[in-house]
C-alpha positions as CSV (number, residue, x, y, z in Angstrom):
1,X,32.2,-131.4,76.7
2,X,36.0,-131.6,76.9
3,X,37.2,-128.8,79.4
4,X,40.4,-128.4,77.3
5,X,39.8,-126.9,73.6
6,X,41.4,-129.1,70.8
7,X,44.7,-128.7,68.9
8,X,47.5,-130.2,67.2
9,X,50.2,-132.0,69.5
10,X,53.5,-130.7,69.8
11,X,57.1,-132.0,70.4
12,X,58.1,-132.3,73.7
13,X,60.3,-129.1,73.5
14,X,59.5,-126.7,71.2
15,X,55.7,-127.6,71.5
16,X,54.6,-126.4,68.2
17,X,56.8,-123.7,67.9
18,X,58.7,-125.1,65.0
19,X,55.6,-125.9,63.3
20,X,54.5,-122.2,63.5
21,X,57.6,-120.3,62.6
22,X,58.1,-122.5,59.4
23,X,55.0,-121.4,57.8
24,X,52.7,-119.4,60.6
25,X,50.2,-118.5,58.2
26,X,49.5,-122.2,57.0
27,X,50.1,-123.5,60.4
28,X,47.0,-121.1,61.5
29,X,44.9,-122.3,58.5
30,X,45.4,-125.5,59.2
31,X,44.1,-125.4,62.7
32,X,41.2,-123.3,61.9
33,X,40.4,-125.8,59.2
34,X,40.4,-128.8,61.9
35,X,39.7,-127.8,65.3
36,X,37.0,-125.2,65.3
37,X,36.2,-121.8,67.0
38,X,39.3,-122.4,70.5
39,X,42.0,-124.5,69.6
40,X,45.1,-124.7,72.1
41,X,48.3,-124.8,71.0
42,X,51.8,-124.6,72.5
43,X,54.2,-122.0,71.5
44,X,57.0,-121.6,74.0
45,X,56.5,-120.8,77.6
46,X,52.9,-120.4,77.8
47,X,49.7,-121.9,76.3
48,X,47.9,-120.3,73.4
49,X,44.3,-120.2,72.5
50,X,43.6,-119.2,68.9
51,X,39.7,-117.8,68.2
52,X,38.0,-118.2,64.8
53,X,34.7,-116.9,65.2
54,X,34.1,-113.3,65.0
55,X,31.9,-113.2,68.0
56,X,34.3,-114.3,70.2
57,X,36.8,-111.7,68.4
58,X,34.2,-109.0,69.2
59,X,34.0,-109.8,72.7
60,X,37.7,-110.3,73.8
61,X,38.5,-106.8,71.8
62,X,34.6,-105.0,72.4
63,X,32.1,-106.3,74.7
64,X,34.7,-107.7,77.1
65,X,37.9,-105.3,76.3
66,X,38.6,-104.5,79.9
67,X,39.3,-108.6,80.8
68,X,42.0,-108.3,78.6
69,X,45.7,-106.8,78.2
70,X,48.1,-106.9,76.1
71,X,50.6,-109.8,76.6
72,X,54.3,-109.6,77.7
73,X,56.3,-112.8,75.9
74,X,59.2,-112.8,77.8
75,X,61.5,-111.2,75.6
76,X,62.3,-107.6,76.0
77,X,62.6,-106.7,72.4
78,X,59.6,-105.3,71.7
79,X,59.8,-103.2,75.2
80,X,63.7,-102.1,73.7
81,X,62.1,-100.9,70.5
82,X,58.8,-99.5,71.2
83,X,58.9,-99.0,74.8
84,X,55.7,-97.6,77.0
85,X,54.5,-95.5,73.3
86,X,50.6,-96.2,72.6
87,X,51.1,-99.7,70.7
88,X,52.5,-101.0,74.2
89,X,51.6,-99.6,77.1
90,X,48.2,-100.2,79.7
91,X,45.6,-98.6,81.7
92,X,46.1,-95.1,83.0
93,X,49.0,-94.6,81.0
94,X,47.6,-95.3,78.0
95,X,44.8,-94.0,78.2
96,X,46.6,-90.5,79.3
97,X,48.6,-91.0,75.7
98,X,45.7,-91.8,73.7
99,X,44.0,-88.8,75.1
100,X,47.0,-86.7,74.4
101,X,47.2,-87.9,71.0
102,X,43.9,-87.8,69.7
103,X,43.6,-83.9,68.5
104,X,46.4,-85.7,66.2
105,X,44.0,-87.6,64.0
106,X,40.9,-86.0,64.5
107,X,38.6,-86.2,61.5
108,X,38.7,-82.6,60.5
109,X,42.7,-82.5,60.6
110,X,43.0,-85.7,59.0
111,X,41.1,-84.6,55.8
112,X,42.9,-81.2,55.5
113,X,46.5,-83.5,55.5
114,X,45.4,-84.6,51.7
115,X,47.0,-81.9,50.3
116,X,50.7,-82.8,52.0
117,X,49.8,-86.3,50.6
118,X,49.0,-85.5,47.2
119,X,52.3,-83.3,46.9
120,X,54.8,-86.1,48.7
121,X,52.9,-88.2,45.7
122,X,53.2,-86.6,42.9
123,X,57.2,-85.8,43.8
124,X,57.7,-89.4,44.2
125,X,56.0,-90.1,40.7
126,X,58.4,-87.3,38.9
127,X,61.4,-89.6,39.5
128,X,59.6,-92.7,38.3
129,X,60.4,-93.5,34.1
130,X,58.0,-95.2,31.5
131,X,59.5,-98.7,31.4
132,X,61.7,-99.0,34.3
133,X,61.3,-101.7,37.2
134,X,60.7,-100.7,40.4
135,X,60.5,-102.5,43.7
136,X,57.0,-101.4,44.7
137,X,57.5,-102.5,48.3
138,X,60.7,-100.6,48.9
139,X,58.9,-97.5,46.2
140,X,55.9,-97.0,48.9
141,X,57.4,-97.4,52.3
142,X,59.6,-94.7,51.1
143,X,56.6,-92.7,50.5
144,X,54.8,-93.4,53.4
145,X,57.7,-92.7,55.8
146,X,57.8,-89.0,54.2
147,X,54.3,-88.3,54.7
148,X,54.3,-89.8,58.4
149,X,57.0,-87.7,59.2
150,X,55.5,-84.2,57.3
151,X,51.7,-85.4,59.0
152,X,52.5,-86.3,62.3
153,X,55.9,-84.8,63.0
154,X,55.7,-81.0,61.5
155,X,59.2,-82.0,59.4
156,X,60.6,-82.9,56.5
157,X,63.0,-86.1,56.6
158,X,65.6,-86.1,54.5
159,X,66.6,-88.8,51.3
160,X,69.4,-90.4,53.6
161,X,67.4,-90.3,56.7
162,X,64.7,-92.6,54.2
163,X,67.5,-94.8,53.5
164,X,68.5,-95.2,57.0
165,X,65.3,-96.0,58.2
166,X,64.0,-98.4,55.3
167,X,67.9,-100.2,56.1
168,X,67.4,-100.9,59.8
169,X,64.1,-102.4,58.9
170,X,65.6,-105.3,58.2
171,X,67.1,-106.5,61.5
172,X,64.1,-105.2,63.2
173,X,62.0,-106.9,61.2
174,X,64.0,-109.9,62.0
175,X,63.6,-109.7,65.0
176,X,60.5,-110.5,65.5
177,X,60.0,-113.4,63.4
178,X,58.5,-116.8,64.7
179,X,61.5,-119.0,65.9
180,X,60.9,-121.4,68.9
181,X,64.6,-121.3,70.0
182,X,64.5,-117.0,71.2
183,X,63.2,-118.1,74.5
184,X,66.4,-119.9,74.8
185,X,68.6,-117.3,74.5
186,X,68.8,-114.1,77.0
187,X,68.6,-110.8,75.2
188,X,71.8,-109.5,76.2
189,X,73.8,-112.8,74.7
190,X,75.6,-110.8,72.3
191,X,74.0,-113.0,69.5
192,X,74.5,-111.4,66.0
193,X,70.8,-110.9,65.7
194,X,70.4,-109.4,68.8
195,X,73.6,-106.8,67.6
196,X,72.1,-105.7,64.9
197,X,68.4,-105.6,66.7
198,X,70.2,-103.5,69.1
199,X,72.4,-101.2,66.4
200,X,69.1,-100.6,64.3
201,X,67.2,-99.5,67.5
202,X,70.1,-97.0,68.2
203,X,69.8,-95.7,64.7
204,X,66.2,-95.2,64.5
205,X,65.8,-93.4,67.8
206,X,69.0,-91.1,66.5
207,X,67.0,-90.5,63.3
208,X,63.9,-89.6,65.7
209,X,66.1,-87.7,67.8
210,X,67.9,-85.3,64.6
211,X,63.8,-84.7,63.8
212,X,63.3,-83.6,67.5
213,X,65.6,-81.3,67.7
214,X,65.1,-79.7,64.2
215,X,61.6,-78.8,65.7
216,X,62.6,-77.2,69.2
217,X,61.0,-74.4,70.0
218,X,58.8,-74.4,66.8
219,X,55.7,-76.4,69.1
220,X,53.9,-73.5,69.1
221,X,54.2,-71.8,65.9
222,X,50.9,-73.1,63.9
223,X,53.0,-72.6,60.3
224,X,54.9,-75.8,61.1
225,X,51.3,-78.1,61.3
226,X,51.1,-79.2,57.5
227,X,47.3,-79.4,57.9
228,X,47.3,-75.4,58.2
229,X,44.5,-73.7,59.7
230,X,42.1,-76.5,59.8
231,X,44.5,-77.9,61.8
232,X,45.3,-75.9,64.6
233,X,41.9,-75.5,64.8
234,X,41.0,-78.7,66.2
235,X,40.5,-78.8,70.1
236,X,43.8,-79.6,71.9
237,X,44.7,-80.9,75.4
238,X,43.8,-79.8,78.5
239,X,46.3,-76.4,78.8
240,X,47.1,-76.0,75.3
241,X,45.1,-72.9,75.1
242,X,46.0,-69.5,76.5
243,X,43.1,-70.1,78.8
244,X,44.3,-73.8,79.2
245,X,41.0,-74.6,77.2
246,X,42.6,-76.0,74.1
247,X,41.6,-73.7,71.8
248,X,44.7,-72.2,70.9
249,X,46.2,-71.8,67.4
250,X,48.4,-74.0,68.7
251,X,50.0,-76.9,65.9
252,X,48.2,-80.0,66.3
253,X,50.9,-82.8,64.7
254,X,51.8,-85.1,67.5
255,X,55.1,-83.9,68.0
256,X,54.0,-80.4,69.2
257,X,51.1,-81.6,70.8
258,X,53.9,-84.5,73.0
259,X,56.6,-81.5,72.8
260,X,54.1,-79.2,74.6
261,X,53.3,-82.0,77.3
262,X,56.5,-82.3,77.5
263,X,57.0,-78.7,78.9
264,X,53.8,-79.1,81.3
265,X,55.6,-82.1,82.7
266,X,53.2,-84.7,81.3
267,X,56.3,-86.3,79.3
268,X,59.5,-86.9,79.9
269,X,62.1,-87.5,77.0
270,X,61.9,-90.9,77.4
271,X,58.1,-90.8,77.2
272,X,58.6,-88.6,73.8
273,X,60.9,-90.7,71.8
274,X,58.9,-94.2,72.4
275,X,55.6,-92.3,70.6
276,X,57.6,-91.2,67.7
277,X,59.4,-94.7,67.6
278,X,55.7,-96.1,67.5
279,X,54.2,-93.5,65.0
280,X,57.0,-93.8,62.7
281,X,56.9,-97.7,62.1
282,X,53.2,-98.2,62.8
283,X,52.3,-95.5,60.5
284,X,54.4,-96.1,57.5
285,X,54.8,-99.7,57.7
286,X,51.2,-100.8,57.8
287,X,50.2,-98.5,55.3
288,X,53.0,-99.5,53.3
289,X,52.1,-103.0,52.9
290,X,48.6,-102.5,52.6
291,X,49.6,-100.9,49.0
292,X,52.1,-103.3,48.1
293,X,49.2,-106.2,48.4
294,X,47.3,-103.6,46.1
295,X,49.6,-103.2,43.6
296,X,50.0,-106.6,43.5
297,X,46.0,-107.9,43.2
298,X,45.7,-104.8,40.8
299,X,48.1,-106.6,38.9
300,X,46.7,-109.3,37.9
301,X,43.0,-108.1,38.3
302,X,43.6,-105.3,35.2
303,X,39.5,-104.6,34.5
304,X,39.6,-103.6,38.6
305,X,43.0,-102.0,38.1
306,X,40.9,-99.5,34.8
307,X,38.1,-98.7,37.2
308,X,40.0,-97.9,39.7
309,X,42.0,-95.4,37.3
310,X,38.6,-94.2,35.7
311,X,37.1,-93.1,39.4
312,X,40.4,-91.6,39.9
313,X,39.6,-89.2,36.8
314,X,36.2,-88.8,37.2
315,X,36.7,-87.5,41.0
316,X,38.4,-84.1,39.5
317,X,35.9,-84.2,36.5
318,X,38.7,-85.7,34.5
319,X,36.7,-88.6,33.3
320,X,33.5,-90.9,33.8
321,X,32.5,-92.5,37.4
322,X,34.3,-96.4,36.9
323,X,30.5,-97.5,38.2
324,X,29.2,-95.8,35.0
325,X,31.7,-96.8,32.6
326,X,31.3,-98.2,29.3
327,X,33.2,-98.6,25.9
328,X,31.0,-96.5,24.4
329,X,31.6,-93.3,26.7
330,X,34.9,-93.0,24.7
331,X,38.4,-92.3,26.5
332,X,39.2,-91.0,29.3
333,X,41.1,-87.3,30.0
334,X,43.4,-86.6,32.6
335,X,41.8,-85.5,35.7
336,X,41.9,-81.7,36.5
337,X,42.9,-80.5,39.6
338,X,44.4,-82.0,42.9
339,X,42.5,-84.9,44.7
340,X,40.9,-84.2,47.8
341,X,39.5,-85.6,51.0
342,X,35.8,-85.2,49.6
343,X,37.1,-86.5,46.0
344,X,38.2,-90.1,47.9
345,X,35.2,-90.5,49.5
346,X,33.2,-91.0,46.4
347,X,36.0,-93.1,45.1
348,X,33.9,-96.4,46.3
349,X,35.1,-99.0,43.9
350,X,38.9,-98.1,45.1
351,X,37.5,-98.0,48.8
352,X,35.9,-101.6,47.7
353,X,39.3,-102.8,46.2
354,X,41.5,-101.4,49.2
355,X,39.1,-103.3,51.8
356,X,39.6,-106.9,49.7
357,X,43.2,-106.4,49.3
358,X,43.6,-106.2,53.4
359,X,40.7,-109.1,54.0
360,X,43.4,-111.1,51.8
361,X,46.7,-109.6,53.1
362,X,46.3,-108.2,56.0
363,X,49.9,-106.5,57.6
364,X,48.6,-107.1,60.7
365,X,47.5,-110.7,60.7
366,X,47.4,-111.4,64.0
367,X,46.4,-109.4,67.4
368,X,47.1,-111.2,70.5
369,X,45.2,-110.4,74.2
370,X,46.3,-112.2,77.6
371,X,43.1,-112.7,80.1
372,X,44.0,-111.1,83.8
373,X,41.5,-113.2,84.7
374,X,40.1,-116.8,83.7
375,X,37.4,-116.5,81.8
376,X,34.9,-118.6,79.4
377,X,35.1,-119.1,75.7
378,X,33.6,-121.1,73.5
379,X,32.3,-123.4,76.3
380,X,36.2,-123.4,77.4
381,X,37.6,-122.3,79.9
382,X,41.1,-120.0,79.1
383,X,43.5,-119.6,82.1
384,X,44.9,-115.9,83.7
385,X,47.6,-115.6,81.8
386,X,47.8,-117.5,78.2
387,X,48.0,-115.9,75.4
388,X,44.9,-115.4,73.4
389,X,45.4,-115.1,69.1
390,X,43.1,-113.4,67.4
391,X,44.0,-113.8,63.5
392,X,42.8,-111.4,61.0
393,X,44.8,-114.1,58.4
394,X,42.2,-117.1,59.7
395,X,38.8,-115.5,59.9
396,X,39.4,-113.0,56.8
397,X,39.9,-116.1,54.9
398,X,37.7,-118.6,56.4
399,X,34.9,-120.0,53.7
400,X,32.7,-120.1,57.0
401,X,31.8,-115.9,56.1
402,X,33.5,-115.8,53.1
403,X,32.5,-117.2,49.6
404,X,35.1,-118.5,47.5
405,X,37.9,-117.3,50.1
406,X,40.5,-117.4,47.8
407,X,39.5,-115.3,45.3
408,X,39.7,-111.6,44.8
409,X,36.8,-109.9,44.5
410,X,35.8,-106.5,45.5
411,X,32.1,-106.4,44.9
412,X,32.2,-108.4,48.4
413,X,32.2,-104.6,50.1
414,X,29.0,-103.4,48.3
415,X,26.5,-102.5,51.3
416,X,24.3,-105.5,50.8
417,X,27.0,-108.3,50.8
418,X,28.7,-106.6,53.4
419,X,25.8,-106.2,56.1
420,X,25.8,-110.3,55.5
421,X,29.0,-111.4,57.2
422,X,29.4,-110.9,60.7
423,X,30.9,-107.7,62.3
424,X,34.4,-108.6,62.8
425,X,34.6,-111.1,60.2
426,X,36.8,-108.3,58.7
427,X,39.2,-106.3,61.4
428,X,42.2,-105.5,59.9
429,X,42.6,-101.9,62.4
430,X,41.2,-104.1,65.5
431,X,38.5,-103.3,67.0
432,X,37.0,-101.7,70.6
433,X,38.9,-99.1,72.6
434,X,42.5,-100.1,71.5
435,X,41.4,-99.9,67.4
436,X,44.0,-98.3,65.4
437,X,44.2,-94.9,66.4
438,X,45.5,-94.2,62.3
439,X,42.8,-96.1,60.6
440,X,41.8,-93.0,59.1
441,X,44.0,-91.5,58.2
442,X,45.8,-94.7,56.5
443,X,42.6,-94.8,54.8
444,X,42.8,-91.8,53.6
445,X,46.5,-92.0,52.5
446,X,46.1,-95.1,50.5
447,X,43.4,-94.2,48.4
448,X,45.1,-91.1,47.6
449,X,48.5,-92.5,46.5
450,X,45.9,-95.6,44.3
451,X,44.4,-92.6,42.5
452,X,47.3,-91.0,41.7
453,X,49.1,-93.8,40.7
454,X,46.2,-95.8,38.8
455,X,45.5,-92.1,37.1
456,X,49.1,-92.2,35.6
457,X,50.9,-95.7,35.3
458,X,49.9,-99.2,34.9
459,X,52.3,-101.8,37.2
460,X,52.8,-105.0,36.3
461,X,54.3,-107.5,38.7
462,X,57.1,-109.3,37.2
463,X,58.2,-111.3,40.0
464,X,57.9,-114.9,41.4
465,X,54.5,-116.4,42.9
466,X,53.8,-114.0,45.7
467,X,55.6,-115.8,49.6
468,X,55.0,-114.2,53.0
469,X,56.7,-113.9,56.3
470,X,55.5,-113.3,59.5
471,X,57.1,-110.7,62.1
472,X,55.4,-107.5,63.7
473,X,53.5,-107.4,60.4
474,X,53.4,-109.7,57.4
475,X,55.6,-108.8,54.9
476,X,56.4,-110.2,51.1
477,X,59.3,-112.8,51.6
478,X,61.1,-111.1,48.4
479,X,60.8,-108.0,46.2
480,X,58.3,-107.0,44.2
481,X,59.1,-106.1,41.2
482,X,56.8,-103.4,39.2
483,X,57.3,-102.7,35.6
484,X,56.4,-98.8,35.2
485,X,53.8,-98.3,32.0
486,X,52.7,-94.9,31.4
487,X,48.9,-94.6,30.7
């Protein structure tokens, strides 16, 4: 057996950078399609190692999580925008912050936020008209950077602060999309990317820092935590109780709970604005996208788009369960009452459809780990120090666990198809101690704003035949255009 794994060759300077950032998600495919589990390929200053199989996906992010770190690239970008927040930083630290945070998005907190996300819904849907066209991309990350902000940050953001953020986006975006020639250039070349990288940074963090100071010296009034009293009923840190027990009726969104360590001297400022930098772009964005995808497959899969509507109804006692639904059961009424926590979870037909939109678009569709040590994969052996991909973009679509890849189809997720694929053969939040600290709640979010949406409108996508880009997360290459139909 060859010590080195296969891969494609590369040109003698950019490797195969330029391959990559012309179409990474094809350039991905491709290898998976001819090399196998490890293939090695070259994409700037250090080698890469990209992993197929779900067991070796398992064990670099489960069995094995502590031979692993995240990777530093050489470019100080991602350090300038997210700094040491939880999506970047290592070991002690991080696990101090993901301590710190976790009262955040406990279960029990999580599930009393529905309400805030039912009512940021239903205002959005007020402004929306039978008939117009709407640009569901741009229509959802507006919603989801409201409810973010009302969850996890105790505050309201206002209309222009929404347009602010959704505008420097853009550049940021931009930022981080594949080009072979960035190692080239320093980071303070006064480039006009790297202006307007820097300029949107400067924005953002003076958006985050007109929400910090709106809530100073609110951290310990529990009215301000939008879950109410289930809320600040959750156990907090070490010291937020009056007995440092964390039992408190203390506010448990994250920016009381990091204001609060703040004043113990367990954050500095610094410290504060990188977590709200992360939370505010991880947890809009991703959830953001996930919908758009949605919206999209719903689309042009109507008879899944109906029963998602008809569970919808039937959760309130508004209609029929979409698993019992036939012709013959006559129409369907408008659903009574608001949607809850409990009402989603027996939404399984939406839970089913949510789960094959990200196995087909994931917005994260890649993860990468660096080995501190060499270590043995595959029968290969990967050097300290590469960079290790694990795609969510190449397994979730691989026909190895997956019949008829391509296709959509949402009965895939019923318990007995599902217990036949592999464990990570879907991992669109990760996996092992550094999963997605928001899964559920992003969960939660997104089936809520489906239900209310499917309940009331039909979309249809009027746009061109759906294009992707990579960056931080993958986003549509152009808008997408919803026509509004009133049910």
């Amino acid at each position: 057996m060859s010590v080195t794994p296969p891969g494609p060759i590369g040109d003698p300077v950019f490797g195969n950078g330029r391959q990559y950032a012309d179409d990474p998600f094809s350039f991905m495919r491709a290898c998976a399609d001819s090399y196998g589990d490890v293939i090695r390929f070259d994409l700037g200053p250090r080698e890469t190692y990209l992993l197929t199989n779900p067991a070796d996906v398992e064990r670099v992010l489960v069995a094995d999580a502590e031979r692993y770190r995240k990777p530093q690239f050489g470019d100080d970008a991602m350090d300038t925008l997210l700094g040491n927040g939880l999506l970047m930083s290592e070991g002690e630290t991080w696990q101090r912050q993901r301590k710190l945070a976790n009262p955040s998005f406990h279960n029990r907190r999580i599930g009393a936020l529905a309400g805030t996300m039912v009512d940021h819904t239903e205002s959005q849907l007020a402004d929306w008209a039978d008939g117009e066209v709407v640009d569901i991309q741009l229509e959802v990350a507006r919603l989801t950077v409201k409810i973010i902000v009302s969850a996890m940050f105790g505050a309201d953001i206002t209309d222009e602060e929404v347009k602010t953020v959704q505008e420097k986006l853009e550049p940021l975006g931009a930022r981080f999309e594949p080009d072979p020639r960035r190692f080239l250039i320093p980071n303070w070349v006064p480039t006009r990317e790297n202006r307007e990288f820097d300029a949107a940074v400067d924005t953002l963090e003076s958006v985050i820092d007109g929400i910090v100071e709106r809530r100073r010296g609110t951290e310990r009034d529990p009215s301000v935590d939008p879950a109410g009293p289930e809320g600040v009923a959750v156990r907090g840190p070490a010291g937020d109780g009056p007995d440092g027990d964390g039992r408190g009726d203390l506010p448990m969104d994250l920016l009381s709970v990091l204001l609060r360590a703040r004043d113990r001297g367990e954050q500095t400022d610094e410290n504060l604005r990188d977590e709200l930098v992360t939370m505010l772009l991880a947890g809009h964005d991703t959830t953001a996208l996930a919908l758009t995808y949605t919206f999209y497959l719903l689309s042009n899969h109507p008879e899944a788009r109906e029963r998602v509507a008809e569970e919808a109804m039937a959760a309130t006692g508004g209609g029929r369960a979409a698993d019992d639904a036939t012709a013959a059961d006559g129409p369907l009424t408008a659903a009574d009452g608001p949607l809850t926590a409990a009402d989603v979870r027996e939404m399984k037909f939406t839970e089913r459809v949510l789960n094959e939109s990200m196995r087909l678009y994931p917005p994260v569709y890649t993860l990468f780990r660096e080995p501190k040590l060499d270590v043995k994969i595959g029968g290969y052996r990967i050097p300290e120090g590469s960079a290790l991909m694990l795609s969510q973009w190449v397994v979730h679509r691989s026909p190895r666990w997956y019949d008829d890849p391509e296709a959509f189809d949402p009965s895939r997720w019923t318990p007995e198809r599902r217990t036949q694929r592999p464990r990570f053969a879907y991992f669109p939040f990760g996996g092992g101690p550094r999963h997605c600290i928001g899964k559920a709640f992003s969960l939660l979010e997104a089936k809520l704003i489906l239900a209310k949406v499917c309940s009331q409108y039909d979309l249809e996508y009027e746009g061109p035949e759906l294009s992707l880009r990579g960056s931080l997360t993958m986003h549509p290459n152009h808008p997408v255009p919803m026509r509004i139909r009133e049910r």
